[in-house]
N, C-alpha and C positions, 0 to 999 in steps of 0.2 A: 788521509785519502787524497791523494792527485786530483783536482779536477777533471772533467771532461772536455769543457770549456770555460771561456773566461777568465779572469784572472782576480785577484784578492787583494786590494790596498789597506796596508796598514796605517791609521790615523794615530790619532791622539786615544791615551790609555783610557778605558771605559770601567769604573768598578764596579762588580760584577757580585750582589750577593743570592745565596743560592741556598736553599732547603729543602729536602728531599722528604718523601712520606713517610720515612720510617722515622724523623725527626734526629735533632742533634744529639749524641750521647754529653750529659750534664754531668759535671762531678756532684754526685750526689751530697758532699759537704760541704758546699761552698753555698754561698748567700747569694739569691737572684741580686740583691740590689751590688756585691762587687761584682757577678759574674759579666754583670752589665757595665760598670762602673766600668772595669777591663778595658772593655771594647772602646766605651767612649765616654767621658764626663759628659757631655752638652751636643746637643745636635742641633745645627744651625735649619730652618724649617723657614716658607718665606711669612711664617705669623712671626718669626723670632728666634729667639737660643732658648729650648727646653734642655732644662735638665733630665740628668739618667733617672734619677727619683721621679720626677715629673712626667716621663717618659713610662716607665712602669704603674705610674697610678693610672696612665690613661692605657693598659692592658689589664687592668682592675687585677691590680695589685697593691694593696693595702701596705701599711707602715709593716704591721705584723707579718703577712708573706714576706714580705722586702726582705726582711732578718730574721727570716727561718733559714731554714738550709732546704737545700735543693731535692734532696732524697724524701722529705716529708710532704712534697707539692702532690698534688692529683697528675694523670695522667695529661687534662688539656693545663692544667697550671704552667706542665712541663714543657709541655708545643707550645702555649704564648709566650713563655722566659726564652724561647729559644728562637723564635719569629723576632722577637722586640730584639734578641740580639741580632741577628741579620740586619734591619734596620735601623740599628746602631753602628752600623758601619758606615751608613751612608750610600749603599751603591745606586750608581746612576742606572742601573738594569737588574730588576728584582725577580726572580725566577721560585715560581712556588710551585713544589706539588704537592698537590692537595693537602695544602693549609690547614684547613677548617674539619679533615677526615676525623670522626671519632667524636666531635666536642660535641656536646650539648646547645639546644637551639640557640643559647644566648652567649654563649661563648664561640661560635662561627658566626654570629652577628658583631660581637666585640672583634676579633678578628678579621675580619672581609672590613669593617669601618675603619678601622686603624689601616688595614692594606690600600683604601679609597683615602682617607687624609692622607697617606704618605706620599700619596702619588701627587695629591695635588699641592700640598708644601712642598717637593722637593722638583714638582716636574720629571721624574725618576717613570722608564717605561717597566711596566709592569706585564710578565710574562706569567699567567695562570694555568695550572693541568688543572681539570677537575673535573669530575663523572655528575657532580650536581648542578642540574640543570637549573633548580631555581637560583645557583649563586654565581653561577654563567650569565645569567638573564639579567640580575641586576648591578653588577659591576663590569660586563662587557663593553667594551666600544664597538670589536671586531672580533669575530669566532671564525675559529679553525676547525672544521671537523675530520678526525682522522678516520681512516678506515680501510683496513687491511694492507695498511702499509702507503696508504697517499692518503693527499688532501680531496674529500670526497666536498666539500663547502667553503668559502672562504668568503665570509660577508658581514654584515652589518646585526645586531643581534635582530632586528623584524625583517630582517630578508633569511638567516638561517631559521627561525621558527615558523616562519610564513609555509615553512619545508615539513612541515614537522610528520606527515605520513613517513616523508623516507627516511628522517632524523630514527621513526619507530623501526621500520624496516630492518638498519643497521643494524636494530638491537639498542640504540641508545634511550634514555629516557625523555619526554620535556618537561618543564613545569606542568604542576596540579591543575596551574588554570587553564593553560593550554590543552590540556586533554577535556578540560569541562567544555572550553568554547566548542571544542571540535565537536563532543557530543549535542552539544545544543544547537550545532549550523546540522547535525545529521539530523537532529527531531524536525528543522524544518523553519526556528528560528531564524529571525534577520539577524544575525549576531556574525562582527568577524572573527574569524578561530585564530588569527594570528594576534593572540593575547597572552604576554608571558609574563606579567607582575599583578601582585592582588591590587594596587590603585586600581588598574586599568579594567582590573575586571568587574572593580566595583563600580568604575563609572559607566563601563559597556551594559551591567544589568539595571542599572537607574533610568540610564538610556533607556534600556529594555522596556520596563515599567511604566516608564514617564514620569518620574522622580526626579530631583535634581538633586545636586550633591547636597550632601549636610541637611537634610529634611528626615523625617524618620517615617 
């Protein structure tokens, strides 16, 4: 597409790796620990050089998965073998959609954790789609909200929740707790509604209470 205005300078090469939601097609006979090996023996990270082994155990991948074959993994076994290969490339700009779709509570927590280390070993900017709002809220720095075709938000993650009527408006979701606060500022509570992670909501109700933290 031509611009309208402006113009586009070309810099220095930017690697670019990318997964889409439907996820990578795996051969289903190959072994996660070469399909990885493949991509990359060792990834330089600034704790140090992990290896591809090393690398897959922290996507809890065991000795045994390692040298299975690919066609006998689970469904999200197969989305982390295939995330961890994206980040076996190295790219300086990580583009996910919707990563974590589909997996089980602890397996989009193993996921979103390894996507928050990678970022911060490698300094790599990380671009997320994602319809859930609680995994917006806690790995955001800055949210884009789309809607019908533009950017209806573009802020900080307590300034887009601080929103959160029109966020519902759109049709989109917020976090669990966000909808409590909002309930409990409508009964009449001193409570702010713009609360989008369980710490915060557990220290806004201790608050509440007159509790401090860590007291039962």
């Amino acid at each position: 597409l031509s611009p309208d205005t402006g113009s586009v300078d070309f810099g220095g090469t930017v690697k670019i790796g990318y997964f889409t939601q439907e996820g990578k097609e795996l051969d289903p006979n190959q072994r996660p620990y070469d399909y990885i090996h493949e991509i990359a023996s060792s990834i330089q990270t600034k704790e140090g050089r992990i290896t591809a082994t090393q690398m897959m155990e922290r996507f809890l991948f065991p000795s045994d998965l390692q040298f299975s074959t690919i066609g006998r993994l689970s469904g999200g076994e197969k989305r982390r073998a295939a995330i961890a290969g994206v980040m076996a490339m190295k790219p300086e700009v990580l583009i996910l959609d919707e990563p974590a779709a589909g997996l089980d509570p602890i397996g989009r927590k193993v996921i979103m954790d390894m996507i928050e280390k990678y970022r911060l070993a490698t300094g790599a900017t990380v671009l997320l789609v994602s319809h859930s709002m609680e995994t917006v809220a806690a790995v955001a720095d800055r949210i884009l909200v789309l809607n019908k075709g533009g950017i209806a938000m573009d802020g900080t993650v307590e300034e887009v929740f601080s929103r959160s009527d029109e966020l519902i408006a759109m049709g989109l979701d917020v976090p669990a707790v966000t909808r409590i606060a909002v309930r409990l500022k409508e009964k009449g509570l001193p409570v702010d509604p713009c609360v989008y992670s369980v710490p915060q909501a557990v220290s806004m109700l201790l608050k509440l209470i007159g509790k401090k933290e860590g007291t039962a």
